[in-house]
Structures are given as C-alpha cells and as structure tokens.
C-alpha positions, 0 to 999 in steps of 0.5 A: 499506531497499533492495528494494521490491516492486512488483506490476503488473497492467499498470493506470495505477494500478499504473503510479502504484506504479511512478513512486512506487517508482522516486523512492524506490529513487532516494533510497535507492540501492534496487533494485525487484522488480517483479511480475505474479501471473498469476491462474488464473481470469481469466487462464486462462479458455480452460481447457475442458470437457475438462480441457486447456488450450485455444489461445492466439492470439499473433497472426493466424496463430500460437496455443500453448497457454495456459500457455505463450501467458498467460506469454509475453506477460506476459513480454513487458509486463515487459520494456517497463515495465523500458524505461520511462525513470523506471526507467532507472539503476535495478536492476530485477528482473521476476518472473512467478508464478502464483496469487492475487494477495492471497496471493502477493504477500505471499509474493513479498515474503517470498521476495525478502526486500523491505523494503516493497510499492508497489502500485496499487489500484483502489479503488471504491464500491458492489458492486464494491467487495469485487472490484476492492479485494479485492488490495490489501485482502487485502496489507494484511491479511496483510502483515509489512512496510509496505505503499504503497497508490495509487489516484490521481495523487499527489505522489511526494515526499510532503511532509504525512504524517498519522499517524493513530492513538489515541496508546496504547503501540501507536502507539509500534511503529509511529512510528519507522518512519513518522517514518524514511519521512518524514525520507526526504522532509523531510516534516512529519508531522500527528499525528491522532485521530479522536473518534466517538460510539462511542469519545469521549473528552473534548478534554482526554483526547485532549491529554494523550495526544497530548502524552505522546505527543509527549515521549516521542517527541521529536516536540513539533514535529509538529502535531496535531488533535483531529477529532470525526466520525461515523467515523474514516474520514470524519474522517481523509480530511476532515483530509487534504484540509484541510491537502491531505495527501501521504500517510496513515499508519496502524498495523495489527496484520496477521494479527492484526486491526487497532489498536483504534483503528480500527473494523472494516475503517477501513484496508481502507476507506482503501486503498479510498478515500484520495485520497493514498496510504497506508501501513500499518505493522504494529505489530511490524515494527522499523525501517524502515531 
C-alpha cells in the first residue's frame, strides 16, 4: 500500500482523515491524494434564472463568474492545508473535481489507482442523518478498496482493532488484510460476533466457529467475544467501548450488498455513528499490501 485518498471538504472532521492519513503515509513511506469534490448544488448555487452563471465575490471590489471564483478559492484552501506541518516531508498531491461526492470520490480513487480512502464524516442522528452522512455512506457503499471513515478525535496509532464479523468462509477474504493494517501498528485484534434475536446461535456454535476460524488463520492469539444484544450494531459499538476500542473492522460486499452478517445498513450506520473509526473491507479486494 502506498497512495491513500483523502477527500476534504475543508471540515474538522475531514481534517481528522488528514492527521490519520499523514501518520500512516509516514509509516509506509506513502504518498496522499488529497481531494475536494466541488458539489453543483451547494457549491454553485448563484447559478440563476437565466441559464448563466452568476458573479462570484473574491473580495470587496473584485467578482468573477462563478466557476471560475468556486475553483480558485477552492484551489486556494488546498494549498494552505498541504502547508500544514503534520504533512511536511510528505508527497502530496491536491486534486479538485466537479460533481457529487459519493460517486466521484470512489472514481477519483480509481483514476489515482489509491490503495485506500480516509475520510471524514460527519455523522448524525435523527432526520438529518441521510444528508450529512450520505457522502460517506455512499463511499463505502460503492468502494473497491478499504475505506477509513472518522467522525470523531481518534488515536491515529490504533492499538485494538476489533474484527467484528459471523466467522463464515466470507470472513476469510477479508481477514488478511485487516490483520496486515493491524501488524502496521503492532495492534492487537479482538475478534467479535454479535448474537440477535433474529439470527441466534447458541454460545457453543458461535465458539466452535470463531476457533475454527482461529486455526485456520494462525490467529489462536487474537482474543474474542460472544456478545448477545438486540442488534449487531448496538453490540459492536458496547464492545468497543468496553475494551475502549482504537478502530472497527468490518467486511462488506460493496456494490453487491453487505455480508449476511450484518442486517440492513449496520455498516452505513457505524460510519454514522462509531465513536473510533472504521474500516471497511470488501470481501474480494486481495492484499492490502
């Protein structure tokens, strides 16, 4: 792994994916791609009536047109975060597209051949929830390669990496790359499964899997639990705060659906609301490294 993607829009929390990014290009001798998606609808909003773009004000006495004002100034704020010290004596690259950000980020990704994407989201509760998170959501979603989502202040040398997971032969795909992110840190990883009412299995069932899992792994050092809650979501973020998790791990299937261990959206919803970050992995993708 050596190019990560980093999208900003200029946020504190896309400043976390920054300082997260910038310790782990230090480490693997990496380079980052910084990159703002200038959005149509909030971004150009002056566009009027008229079919023209209307003015942009650059300061008290100078207006360009739009297009031109939005991208200069964006331009501008890409240069003063590649000054920021934590980025010194790394290579960086600053990128500025227009579109939407949930498509195009994973497309940038694609088209600057990135190994991974760091981002920031904002995270929610309530109605707002489908607009604020919808970005990040929509990255996971569509991704083909592992994904860092942070919405909070974190430990950017994670040290307790949860693998949260059903240990069927799906989870195979995705461990060695999670187990290759943690031997970056000399991170410990907790293995997890989350019993519901609606998919149980008995205590019994859940060990013999987990340890199968185990030895085929070479992985009898990991610890794990058998959590019971009302969902796998609520039981993954409890255990994380228990054993005051650096980091969740979670598999998915990207554009093909999520892994049947989790129900509905459960990895949309801990971008959303993960106090620690979490990173995605769709099954499928190879080595990490």
């Amino acid at each position: 792994m050596k190019k990560i993607l980093v999208p900003t829009d200029f946020s504190d929390n896309a400043q976390l994916a920054i300082d997260f990014a910038a310790n782990l290009a230090r480490k693997i001798a990496g380079e980052i791609y910084l990159l703002h998606v200038v959005e149509n609808e909030d971004d150009f909003s002056n566009f009027n009536a008229s079919g023209e773009w209307s003015s942009y004000l650059v300061n008290e006495t100078v207006e360009i047109p739009t297009m031109i004002g939005v991208l200069k100034v964006t331009a501008a704020r890409m240069k003063e975060i590649m000054k920021r010290p934590i980025l010194e004596g790394i290579t960086v690259y600053d990128n500025v597209e227009v579109g939407t950000p949930g498509v195009h980020i994973n497309a940038a990704a694609e088209k600057y051949k990135a190994d991974m994407i760091i981002m920031g989201t904002h995270g929610a509760s309530g109605l707002t929830e489908m607009l604020i998170g919808s970005n990040a959501k929509k990255v996971v979603q569509l991704a083909d390669r592992p994904v860092i989502t942070i919405r909070k202040q974190c430990n950017t040398e994670p040290k307790k990496i949860i693998f949260a997971t059903d240990f069927s032969s799906e989870a195979d795909e995705v461990f060695g790359t999670i187990r290759e992110f943690a031997a970056i840190y000399d991170a410990e990883i907790y293995l997890l499964t989350v019993n519901t009412k609606e998919k149980f299995e008995s205590y019994l069932q859940s060990e013999k899997k987990i340890n199968e899992f185990r030895v085929r792994h070479n992985a009898t050092n990991c610890p794990f639990t058998i959590y019971n809650e009302h969902s796998k979501e609520v039981g993954i973020l409890h255990f994380a705060k228990d054993i005051k998790a650096d980091m969740i791990a979670i598999g998915s299937h990207g554009r093909k659906g999520l892994a049947r261990f989790f129900n509905g959206s459960i990895s949309e919803e801990l971008v959303n609301h993960a106090f620690c970050p979490v990173l995605t992995v769709n099954f499928g993708i190879g080595n990490l490294i």
